[in-house]
matplotlib code that plots the C-alpha trace (Angstrom):
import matplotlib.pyplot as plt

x = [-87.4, -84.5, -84.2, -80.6, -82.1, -79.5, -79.8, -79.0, -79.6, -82.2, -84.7, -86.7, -84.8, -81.0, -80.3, -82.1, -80.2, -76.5, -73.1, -72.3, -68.9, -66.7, -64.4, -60.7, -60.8, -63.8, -65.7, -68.3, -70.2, -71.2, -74.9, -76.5, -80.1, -81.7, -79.4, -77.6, -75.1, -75.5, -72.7, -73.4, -70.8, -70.7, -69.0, -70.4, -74.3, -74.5, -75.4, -75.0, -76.1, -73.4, -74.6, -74.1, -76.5, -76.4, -79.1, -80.3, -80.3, -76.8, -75.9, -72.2, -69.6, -65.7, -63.5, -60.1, -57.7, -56.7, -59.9, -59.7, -61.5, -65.2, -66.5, -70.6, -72.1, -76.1, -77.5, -76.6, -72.7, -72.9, -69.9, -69.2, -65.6, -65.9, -63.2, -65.1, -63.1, -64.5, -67.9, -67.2, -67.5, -64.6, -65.5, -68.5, -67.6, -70.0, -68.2, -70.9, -72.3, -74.0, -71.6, -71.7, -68.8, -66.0, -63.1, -59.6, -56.7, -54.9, -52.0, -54.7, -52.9, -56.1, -59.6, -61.6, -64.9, -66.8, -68.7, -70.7, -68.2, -65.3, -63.4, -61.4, -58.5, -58.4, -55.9, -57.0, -57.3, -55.9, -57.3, -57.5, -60.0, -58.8, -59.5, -59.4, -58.6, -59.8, -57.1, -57.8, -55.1, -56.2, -59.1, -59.8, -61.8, -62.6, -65.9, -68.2, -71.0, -71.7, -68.8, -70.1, -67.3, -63.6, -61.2, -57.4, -54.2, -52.2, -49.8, -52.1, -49.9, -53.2, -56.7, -59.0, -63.2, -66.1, -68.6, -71.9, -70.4, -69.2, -65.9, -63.1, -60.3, -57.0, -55.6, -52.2, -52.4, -49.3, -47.4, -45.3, -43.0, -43.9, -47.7, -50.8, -54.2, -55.6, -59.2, -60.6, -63.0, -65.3, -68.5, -72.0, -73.8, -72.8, -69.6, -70.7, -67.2, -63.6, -60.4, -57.1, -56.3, -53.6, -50.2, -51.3, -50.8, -54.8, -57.7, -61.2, -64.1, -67.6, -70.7, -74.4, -75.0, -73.0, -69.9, -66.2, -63.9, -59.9, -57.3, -53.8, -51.1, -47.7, -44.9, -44.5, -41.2, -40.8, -40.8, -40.6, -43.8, -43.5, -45.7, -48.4, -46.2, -42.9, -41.8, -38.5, -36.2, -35.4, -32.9, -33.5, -31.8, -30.9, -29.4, -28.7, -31.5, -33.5, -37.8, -40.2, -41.9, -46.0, -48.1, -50.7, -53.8, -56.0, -58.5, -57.6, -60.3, -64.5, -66.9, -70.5, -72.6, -75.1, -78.5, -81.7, -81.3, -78.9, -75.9, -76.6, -73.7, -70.1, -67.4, -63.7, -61.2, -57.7, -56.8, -59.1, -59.7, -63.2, -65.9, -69.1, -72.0, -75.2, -78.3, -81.6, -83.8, -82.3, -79.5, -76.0, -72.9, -69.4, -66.2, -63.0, -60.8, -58.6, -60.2, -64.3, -65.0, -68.4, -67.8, -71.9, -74.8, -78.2, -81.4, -81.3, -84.2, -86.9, -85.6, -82.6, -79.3, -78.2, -74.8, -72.3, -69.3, -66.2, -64.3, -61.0, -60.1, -63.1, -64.8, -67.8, -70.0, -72.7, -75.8, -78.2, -81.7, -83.1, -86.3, -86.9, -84.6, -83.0, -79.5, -77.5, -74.3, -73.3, -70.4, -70.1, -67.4, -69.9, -73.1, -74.9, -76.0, -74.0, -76.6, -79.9, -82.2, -84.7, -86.5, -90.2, -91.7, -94.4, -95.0, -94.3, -97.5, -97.3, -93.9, -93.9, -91.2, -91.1, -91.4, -87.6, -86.9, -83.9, -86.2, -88.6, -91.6, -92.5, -95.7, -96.0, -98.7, -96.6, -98.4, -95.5, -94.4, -90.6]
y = [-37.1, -38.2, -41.6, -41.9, -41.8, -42.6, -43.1, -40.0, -40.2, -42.2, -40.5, -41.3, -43.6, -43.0, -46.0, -50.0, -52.5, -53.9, -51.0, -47.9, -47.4, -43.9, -42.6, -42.3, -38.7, -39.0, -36.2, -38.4, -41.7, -44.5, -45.8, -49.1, -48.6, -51.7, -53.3, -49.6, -47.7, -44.3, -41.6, -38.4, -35.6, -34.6, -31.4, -29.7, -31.6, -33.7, -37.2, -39.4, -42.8, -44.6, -46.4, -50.0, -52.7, -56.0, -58.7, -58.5, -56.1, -55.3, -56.9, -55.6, -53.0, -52.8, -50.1, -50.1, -48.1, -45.9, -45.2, -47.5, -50.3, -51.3, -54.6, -55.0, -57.8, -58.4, -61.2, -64.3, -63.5, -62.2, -59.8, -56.8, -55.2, -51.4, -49.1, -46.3, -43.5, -43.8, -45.6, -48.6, -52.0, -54.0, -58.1, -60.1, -62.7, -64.9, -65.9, -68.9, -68.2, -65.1, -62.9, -61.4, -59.4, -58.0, -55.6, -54.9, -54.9, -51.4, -52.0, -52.8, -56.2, -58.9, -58.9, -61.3, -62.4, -63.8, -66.7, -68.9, -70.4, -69.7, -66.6, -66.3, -64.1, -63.0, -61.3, -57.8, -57.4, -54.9, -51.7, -53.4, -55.8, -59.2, -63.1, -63.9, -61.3, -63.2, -65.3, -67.1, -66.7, -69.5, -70.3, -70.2, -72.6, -72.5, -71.4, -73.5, -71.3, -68.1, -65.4, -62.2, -59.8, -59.4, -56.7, -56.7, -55.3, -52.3, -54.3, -56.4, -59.6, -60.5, -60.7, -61.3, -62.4, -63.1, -65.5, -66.5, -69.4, -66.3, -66.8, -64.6, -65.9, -64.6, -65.6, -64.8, -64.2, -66.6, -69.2, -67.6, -69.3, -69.6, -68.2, -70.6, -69.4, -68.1, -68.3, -66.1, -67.1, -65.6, -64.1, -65.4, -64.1, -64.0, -61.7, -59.2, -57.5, -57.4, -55.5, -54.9, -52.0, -49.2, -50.3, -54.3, -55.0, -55.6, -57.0, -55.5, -57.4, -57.1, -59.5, -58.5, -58.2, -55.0, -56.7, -55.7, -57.6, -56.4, -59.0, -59.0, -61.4, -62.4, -65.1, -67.8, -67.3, -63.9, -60.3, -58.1, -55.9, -56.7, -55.9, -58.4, -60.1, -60.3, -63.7, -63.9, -66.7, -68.3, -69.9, -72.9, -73.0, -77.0, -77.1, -74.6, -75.5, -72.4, -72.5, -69.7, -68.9, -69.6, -67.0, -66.9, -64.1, -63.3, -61.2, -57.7, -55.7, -56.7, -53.6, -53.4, -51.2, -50.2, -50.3, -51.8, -53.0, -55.2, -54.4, -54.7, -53.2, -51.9, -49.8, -48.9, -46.2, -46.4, -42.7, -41.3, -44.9, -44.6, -47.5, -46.7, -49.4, -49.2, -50.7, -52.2, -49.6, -46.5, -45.4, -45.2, -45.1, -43.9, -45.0, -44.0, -47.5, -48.7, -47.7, -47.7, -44.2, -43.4, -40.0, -39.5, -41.4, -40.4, -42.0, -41.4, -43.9, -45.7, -48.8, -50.4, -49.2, -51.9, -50.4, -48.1, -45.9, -43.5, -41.5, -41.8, -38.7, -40.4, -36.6, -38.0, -41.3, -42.3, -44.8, -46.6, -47.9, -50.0, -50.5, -46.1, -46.0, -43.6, -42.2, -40.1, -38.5, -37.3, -35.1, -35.8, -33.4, -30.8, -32.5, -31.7, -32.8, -33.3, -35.6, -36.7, -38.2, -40.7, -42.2, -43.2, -45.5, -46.8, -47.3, -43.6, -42.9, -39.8, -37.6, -33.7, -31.8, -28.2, -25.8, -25.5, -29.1, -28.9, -30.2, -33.3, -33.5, -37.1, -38.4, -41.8, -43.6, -42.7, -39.3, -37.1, -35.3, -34.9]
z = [-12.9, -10.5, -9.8, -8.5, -5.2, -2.2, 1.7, 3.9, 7.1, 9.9, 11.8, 15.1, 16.9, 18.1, 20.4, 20.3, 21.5, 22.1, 22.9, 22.4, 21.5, 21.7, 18.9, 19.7, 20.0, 22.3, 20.5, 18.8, 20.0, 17.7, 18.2, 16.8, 16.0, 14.3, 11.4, 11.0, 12.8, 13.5, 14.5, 17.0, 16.8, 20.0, 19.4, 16.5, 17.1, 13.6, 13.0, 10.7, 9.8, 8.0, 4.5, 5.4, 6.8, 8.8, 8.0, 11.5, 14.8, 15.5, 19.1, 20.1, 18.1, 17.9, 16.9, 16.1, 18.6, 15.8, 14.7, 11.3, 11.4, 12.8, 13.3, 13.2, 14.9, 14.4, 16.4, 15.0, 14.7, 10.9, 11.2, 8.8, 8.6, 7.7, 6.8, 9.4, 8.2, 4.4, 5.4, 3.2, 3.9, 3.2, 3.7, 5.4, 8.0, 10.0, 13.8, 13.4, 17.4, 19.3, 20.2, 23.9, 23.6, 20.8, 21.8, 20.0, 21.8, 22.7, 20.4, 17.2, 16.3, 17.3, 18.4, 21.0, 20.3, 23.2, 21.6, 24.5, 26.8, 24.4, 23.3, 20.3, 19.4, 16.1, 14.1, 13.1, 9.5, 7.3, 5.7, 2.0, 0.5, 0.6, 0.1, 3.3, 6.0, 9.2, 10.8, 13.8, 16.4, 19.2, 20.7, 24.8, 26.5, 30.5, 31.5, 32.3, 31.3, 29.1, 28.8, 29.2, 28.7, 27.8, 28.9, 27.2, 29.9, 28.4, 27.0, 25.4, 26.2, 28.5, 28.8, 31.6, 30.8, 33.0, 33.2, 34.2, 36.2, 39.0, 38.1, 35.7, 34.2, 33.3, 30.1, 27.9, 24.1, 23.6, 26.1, 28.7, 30.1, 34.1, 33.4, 33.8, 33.3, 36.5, 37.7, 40.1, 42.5, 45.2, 43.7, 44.2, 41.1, 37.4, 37.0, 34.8, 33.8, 34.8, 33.9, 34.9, 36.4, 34.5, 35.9, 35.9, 39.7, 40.3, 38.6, 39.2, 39.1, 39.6, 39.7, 39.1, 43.0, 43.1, 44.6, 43.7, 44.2, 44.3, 43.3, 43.7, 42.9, 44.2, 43.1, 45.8, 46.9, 45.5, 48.1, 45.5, 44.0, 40.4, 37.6, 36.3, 33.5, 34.8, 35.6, 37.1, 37.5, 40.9, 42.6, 45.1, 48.0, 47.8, 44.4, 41.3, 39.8, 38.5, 38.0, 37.4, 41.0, 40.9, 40.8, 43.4, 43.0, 46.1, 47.0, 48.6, 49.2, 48.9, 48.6, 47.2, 45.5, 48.2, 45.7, 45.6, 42.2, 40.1, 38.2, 34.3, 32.8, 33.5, 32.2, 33.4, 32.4, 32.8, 32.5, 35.8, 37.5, 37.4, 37.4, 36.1, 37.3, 35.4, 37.4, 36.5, 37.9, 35.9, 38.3, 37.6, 39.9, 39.6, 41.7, 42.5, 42.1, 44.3, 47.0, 45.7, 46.9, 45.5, 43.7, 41.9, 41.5, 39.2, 38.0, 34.4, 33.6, 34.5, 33.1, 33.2, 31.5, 29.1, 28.2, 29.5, 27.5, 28.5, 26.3, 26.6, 28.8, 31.2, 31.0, 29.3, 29.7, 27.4, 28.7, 26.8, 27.7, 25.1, 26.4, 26.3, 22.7, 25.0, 24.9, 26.9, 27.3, 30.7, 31.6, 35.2, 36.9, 35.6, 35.8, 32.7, 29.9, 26.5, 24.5, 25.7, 23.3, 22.8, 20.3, 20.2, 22.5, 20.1, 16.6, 14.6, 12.8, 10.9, 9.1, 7.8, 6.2, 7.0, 3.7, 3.7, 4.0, 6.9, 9.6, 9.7, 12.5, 13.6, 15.1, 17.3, 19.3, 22.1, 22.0, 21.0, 18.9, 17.9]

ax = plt.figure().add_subplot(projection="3d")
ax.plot(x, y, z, "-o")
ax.set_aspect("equal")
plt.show()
């Protein structure tokens, strides 16, 4: 009789709560469904559920830029590190607070971890088992209420966050001479995400209203149009003495997102300059930046979309509705279909292997068959 019996793969559901997170070659999406995580192959239609577990539902993912590493967090901060490319896991980590957000910075070197009205920037571990990999880098404290996201610049010397307190803030990894944290004002609801734009001379943000907000910034004292970052000594006209100029943000532009609903979640790309809005009655958005030209909008749901995903060539965006277990993956320039799925609504009641045993037929209280 065999016994050495081993997990393969998880059926019925493909999407229940927290992000979904692309692969750096955009052809596969990475789903968390309960305590597991579960990878669609976009191109050559496989899945695969990876053979790891957390102790609870996972709430957000992270994945290295290179591909490397993925960090796991279930609901009470309980964090796995996993090798993704050989499905091991490599330590266990507890952040010690719910974790709204996690993201690595573009060059791979940290990590920041949204954790209440803090965020902390962690230096990224290595690809080895070892004593302690988790290094805290520093610790940022300015919001006065919940953060609710984190978005790194390109250089990923900064980062900006948003907050439930309608404000974002604009941080550096490490002291610059000349830069002071800068919060940015103006919105009347919760912000729900923020970002800088590709060549760092704005900062988009958007609150759960459906405003967005462009920012700008200039050096007092300064005429020329310098990239976020540079800090240039200056001259006073009194005496030699040289200072760094202040840097003063302001608000450029105000649009919103003409819907009946709120905004629930957000995502940005860099290489086409889109903004993808996801709203609490199923429909989802798509903007050109700068300027917040509405290129497409569709009603993918009845309920509201409780995370948003672009590949990294922004041809594809992935939605999930945790309420439906649905998932979705929408090529918009073509407007069709690349992955739409959903699990059960109910409780599944009944399973049947066909006489070959490739295919599985499922049975829920839902009344439907799959």
């Amino acid at each position: 009789m065999k016994t050495d019996f081993k997990f393969s793969n998880l059926c019925g559901t493909v999407y229940r709560k927290g992000n979904v997170v692309f692969t750096p070659d955009g052809n596969s999406i990475i789903s968390p469904v309960g305590n597991r995580v579960t990878v669609f192959d976009l191109v050559n239609n496989k899945s695969e559920t990876l053979p790891f577990e957390n102790k609870r539902d996972i709430r957000r993912l992270a994945l290295s830029p290179n591909g490397n590493l993925l960090l796991s967090v279930d609901e009470l901060g309980q964090t796995l590190l996993v090798n993704f490319r050989k499905r091991t896991v490599l330590h266990y980590f507890n952040l010690k607070d719910k974790v709204r957000d996690i993201v690595f910075s573009p060059d791979g070197r940290y990590f920041a971890a949204a954790l209440g009205r803090n965020v902390q920037v962690w230096h990224s571990p290595g690809y080895v088992r070892e004593f302690a990999p988790f290094v805290l880098h520093r610790t940022y404290a300015a919001h006065y209420d919940d953060v609710t996201s984190v978005s790194w610049s390109p250089d990923s010397r900064f980062f900006v966050t948003a907050g439930k307190d309608m404000v974002a803030k604009v941080f550096s990894v490490d002291p610059i001479e000349g830069f002071v944290p800068a919060t940015l004002t103006g919105h009347r609801h919760a912000v729900v995400s923020a970002w800088f734009a590709r060549d760092m001379r704005a900062v988009y943000t958007v609150s759960a209203d459906g405003a967005v907000c462009v920012r700008r910034f200039r050096l007092q004292g300064v005429d020329e149009n310098l990239t976020f970052g540079e800090f240039p000594i200056v001259t006073s006209d009194n005496d030699d003495d040289e200072e760094k100029p202040r840097t003063i943000w302001y608000t450029e532009s105000r649009h919103y997102a003409q819907q009946s609903a709120r905004v629930h979640s957000a995502a940005f790309n860099w290489a086409t300059n889109l903004m993808v809005l996801g709203f609490t009655n199923g429909v989802f958005g798509i903007w050109e930046m700068p300027d917040f030209n509405l290129v497409h909008t569709l009603s993918i749901s009845r309920k509201q979309i409780n995370t948003i995903a672009i590949n990294p060539t922004g041809e594809w965006l992935a939605f999930g509705a945790a309420k439906l277990g649905q998932l979705l993956v929408w090529e918009w320039q073509s407007e069709t279909y690349v992955l739409k799925q959903q699990g059960h609504f109910y409780d599944m009641s009944c399973v049947a292997y066909s006489g070959d045993g490739q295919y599985v037929a499922t049975g829920g209280d839902d009344a439907k068959l799959k």
